[in-house]
N, C-alpha and C positions, 0 to 999 in steps of 0.2 A: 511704504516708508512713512514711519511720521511727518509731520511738518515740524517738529523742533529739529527731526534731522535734515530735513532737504532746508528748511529756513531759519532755523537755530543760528546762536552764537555760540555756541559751545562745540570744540574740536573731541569727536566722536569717531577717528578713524576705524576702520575696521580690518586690524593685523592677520585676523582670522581669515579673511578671505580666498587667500591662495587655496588654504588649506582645505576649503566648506570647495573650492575649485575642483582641487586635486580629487576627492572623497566623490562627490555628483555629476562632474563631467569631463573624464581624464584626458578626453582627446580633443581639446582644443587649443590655440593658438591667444593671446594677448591679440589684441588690436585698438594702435591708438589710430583715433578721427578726426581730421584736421579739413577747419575749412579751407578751400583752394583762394578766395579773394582776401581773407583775412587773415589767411594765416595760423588762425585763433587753434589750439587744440579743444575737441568739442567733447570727444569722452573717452574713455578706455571701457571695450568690450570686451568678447571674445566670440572666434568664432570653432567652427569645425569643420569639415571635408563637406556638409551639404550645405552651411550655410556661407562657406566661400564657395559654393558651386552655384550657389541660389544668386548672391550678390553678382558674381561676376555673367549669370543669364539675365538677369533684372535689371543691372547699373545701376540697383539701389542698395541702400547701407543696410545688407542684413546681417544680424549676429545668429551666436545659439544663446539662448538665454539659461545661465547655467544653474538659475534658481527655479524656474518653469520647465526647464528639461523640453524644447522646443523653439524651433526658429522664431525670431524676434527681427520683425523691419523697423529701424529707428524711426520714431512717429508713427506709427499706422495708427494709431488710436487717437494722438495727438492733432494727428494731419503737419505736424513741423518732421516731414520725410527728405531725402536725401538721394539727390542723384550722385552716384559712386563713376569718379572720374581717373582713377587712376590705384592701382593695389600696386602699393610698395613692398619688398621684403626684405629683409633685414639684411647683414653678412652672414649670422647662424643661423638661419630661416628658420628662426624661429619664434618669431613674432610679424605682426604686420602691421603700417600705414594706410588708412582708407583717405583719400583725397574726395572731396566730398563736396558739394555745392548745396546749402537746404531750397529746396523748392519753390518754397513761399516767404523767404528770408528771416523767418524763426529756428531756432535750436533746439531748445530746450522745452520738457513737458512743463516745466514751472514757470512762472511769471513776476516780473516786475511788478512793482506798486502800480503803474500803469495799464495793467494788463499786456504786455508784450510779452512776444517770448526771449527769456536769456540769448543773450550770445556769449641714428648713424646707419638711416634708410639710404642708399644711394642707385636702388635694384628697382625698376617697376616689370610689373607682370605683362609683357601684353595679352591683352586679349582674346586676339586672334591666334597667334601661335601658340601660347602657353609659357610663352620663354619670358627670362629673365632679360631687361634691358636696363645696360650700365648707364647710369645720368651723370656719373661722374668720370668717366676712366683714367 
């Protein structure tokens, strides 16, 4: 990514994307990441049958990276990684919530002027059984 796109003023959306999705990685799911004490939503990925089977053996934030065509752990390179607390799943299951803690209380591979790093789900997955549990009924 450029730095005028990740640190630019200028609005660069990118409407293409579903589509560059659809075309180089048809089997995957939306996933937005939300931190657990903040609140804060942290990004929209996506994943697919290994890498919500990797995330949910690990209880870390893995996606599939639909531009590298390979699993992607948020931060491994950065070291701002994420313990995965909780996979939510939607009413049409089809998308997913990662609840997420960052490890070392960074976000983001980018940076502040300081050098720091940035900072109708109602179904969680458990774990152990596989099942869907209602947080709302």
């Amino acid at each position: 990514m450029s730095k005028e796109l990740e640190e630019g003023t200028a609005l660069q959306l990118d409407f293409e994307k579903l589509a560059k999705v659809a075309n180089n990685a048809p089997d995957v799911l939306p996933v937005a990441v939300q931190n657990v004490d903040t609140k804060e939503v942290i990004l929209v990925a996506y994943a697919n049958r290994l890498a919500l089977d990797t995330a949910l053996a690990t209880k870390s934030a893995v996606f599939w990276s639909t531009s590298r065509k390979e699993l992607w752990e948020k931060g491994k390179t950065s070291g701002e990684t994420f313990d995965l607390l909780e996979v939510r799943v939607n009413c049409e299951q089809n998308s997913l919530l990662y609840i997420v803690r960052p490890r070392r209380g960074g976000i983001c591979h980018t940076k502040n002027s300081e050098g720091e790093p940035r900072d109708c789900y109602y179904r969680r997955l458990d774990f152990d059984s596989g099942d869907l549990v209602n947080l709302n009924p």
